[in-house]
N, C-alpha and C positions, 0 to 999 in steps of 0.2 A: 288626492291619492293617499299620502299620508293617514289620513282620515281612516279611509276604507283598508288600509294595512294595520293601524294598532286597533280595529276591531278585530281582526284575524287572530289576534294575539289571545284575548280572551275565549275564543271558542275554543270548547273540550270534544274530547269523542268519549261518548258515554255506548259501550262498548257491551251488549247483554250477550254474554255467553250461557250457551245453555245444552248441555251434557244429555247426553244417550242414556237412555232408561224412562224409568216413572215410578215417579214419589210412593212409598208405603203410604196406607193408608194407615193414621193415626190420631186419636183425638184425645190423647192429654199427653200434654206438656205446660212448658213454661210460658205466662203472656208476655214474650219477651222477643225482639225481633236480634235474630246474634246473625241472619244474611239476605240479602234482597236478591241474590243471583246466584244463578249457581258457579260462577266465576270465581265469588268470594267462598267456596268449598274444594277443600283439600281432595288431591286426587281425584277417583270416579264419582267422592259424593254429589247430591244435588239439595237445594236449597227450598225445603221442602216445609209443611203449614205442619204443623201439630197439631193444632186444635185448637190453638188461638195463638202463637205467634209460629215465626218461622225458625229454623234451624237446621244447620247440615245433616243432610241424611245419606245410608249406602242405598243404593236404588233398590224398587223390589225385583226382587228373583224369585220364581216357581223354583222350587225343590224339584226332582225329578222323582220318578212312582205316581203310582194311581193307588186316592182314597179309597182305602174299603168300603162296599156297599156298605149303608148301617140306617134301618129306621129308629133306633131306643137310643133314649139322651137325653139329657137335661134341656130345658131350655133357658141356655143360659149361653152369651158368647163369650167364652174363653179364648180365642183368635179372631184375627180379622185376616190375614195371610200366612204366608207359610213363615215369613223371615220372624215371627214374632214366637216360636215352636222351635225348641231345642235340637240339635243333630240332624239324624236324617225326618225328624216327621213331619207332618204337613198338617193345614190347617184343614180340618176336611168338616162335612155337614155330620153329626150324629144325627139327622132325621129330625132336626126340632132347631138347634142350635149350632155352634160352630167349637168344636177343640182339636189340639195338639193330637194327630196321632198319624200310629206306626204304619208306612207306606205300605199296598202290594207289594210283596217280592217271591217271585216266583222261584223255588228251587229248585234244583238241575235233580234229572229223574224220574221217572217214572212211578206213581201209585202201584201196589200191586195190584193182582187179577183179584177180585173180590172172592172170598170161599163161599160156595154153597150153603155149608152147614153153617154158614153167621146167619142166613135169613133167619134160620129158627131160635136163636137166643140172643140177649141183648137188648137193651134200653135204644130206642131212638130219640139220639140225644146229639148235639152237633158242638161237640166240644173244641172246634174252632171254627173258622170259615175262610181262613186261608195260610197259606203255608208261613209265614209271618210267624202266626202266632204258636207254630210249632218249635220245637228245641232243636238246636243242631242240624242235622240232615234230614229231619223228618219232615216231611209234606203233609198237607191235610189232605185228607182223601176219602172218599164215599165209599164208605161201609153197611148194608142192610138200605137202611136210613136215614142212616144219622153222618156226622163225618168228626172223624179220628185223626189222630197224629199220628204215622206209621211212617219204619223207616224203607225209602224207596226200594224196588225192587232189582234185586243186583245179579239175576239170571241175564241172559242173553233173550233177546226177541227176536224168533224168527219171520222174516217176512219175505213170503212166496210171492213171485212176483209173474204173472202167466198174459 
C-alpha cells in the first residue's frame, strides 16, 4: 500500500488549455519555441506556429466591411489576413494577389436624379467605384456612364403610395 501511495506522489496533471479563436496565419518568424500551449499565453492570446517556431499570438479577427470588387493588381501578396492591414482595412484579393485595403462603406444619402443634358457631354470615365473613395459626404454615383463623386441629394423624395 505504501508502495502504491508514494507513486501518487510523482503523478502531474499536465493540463492543455486551449483558448477560443484561431491562430493568424503567418510564416516568418523566429525558430524559436517561447510556448507549447495556449495556457502559457497572457490573456486571449493563443499559442500559435509562425513559420518555424511557436509564439503567443492575439487570435485572428475578420475586420468588419466588404472588399471592393477589384480585377487590376499586382501579383504580389502583401497580406495574408485582415489583422496584418492597418486601422479599418482588410486584406482583400486585387484580382491576381492579396493587399491592404480600404473597406465598403456605404454613405447615408441618396445619389441625385441623373440630368438629361449629362448624356450629351462628358468622358465615360469612372472616377470611383464606391462611396469610399469619395471625400466627405459625397457618394459615387452613376452619371451618363461613368461614376462620379457627387454630394448626396438634400431635396425631400416624394413617394405616392396608392
Amino acid at each position: 500500500e505504501a508502495e502504491a501511495f508514494s507513486d501518487l506522489l510523482f503523478l502531474s496533471c499536465v493540463c492543455i488549455t486551449e483558448k477560443p479563436g484561431v491562430c493568424p496565419i503567418s510564416n516568418i518568424g523566429a525558430c524559436v519555441e517561447l510556448c507549447s500551449q495556449d495556457g502559457n499565453c497572457p490573456k486571449d492570446e493563443k499559442c500559435c506556429s509562425n513559420g518555424c517556431g511557436h509564439q503567443c499570438m492575439p487570435p485572428y479577427k475578420e475586420k468588419p466591411g466588404v472588399c471592393p470588387s477589384s480585377n487590376i493588381g499586382a501579383c504580389v501578396e502583401l497580406c495574408s489576413q485582415d489583422s496584418n492591414c492597418p486601422n479599418d482595412e482588410k486584406c482583400c484579393s486585387n484580382g491576381c494577389g492579396h493587399q491592404c485595403t480600404a473597406v465598403s462603406k456605404e454613405k447615408p444619402g441618396v445619389c441625385p436624379k441623373p440630368n438629361p443634358e449629362d448624356d450629351m457631354m462628358g468622358p465615360c470615365i469612372a472616377f470611383c467605384s464606391q462611396d469610399g473613395n469619395c471625400l466627405n459626404d459625397e457618394k459615387c454615383c452613376s452619371k451618363r456612364c461613368g461614376l462620379y463623386c457627387m454630394s448626396p441629394y438634400k431635396g425631400i423624395y416624394i413617394v405616392i403610395l396608392m
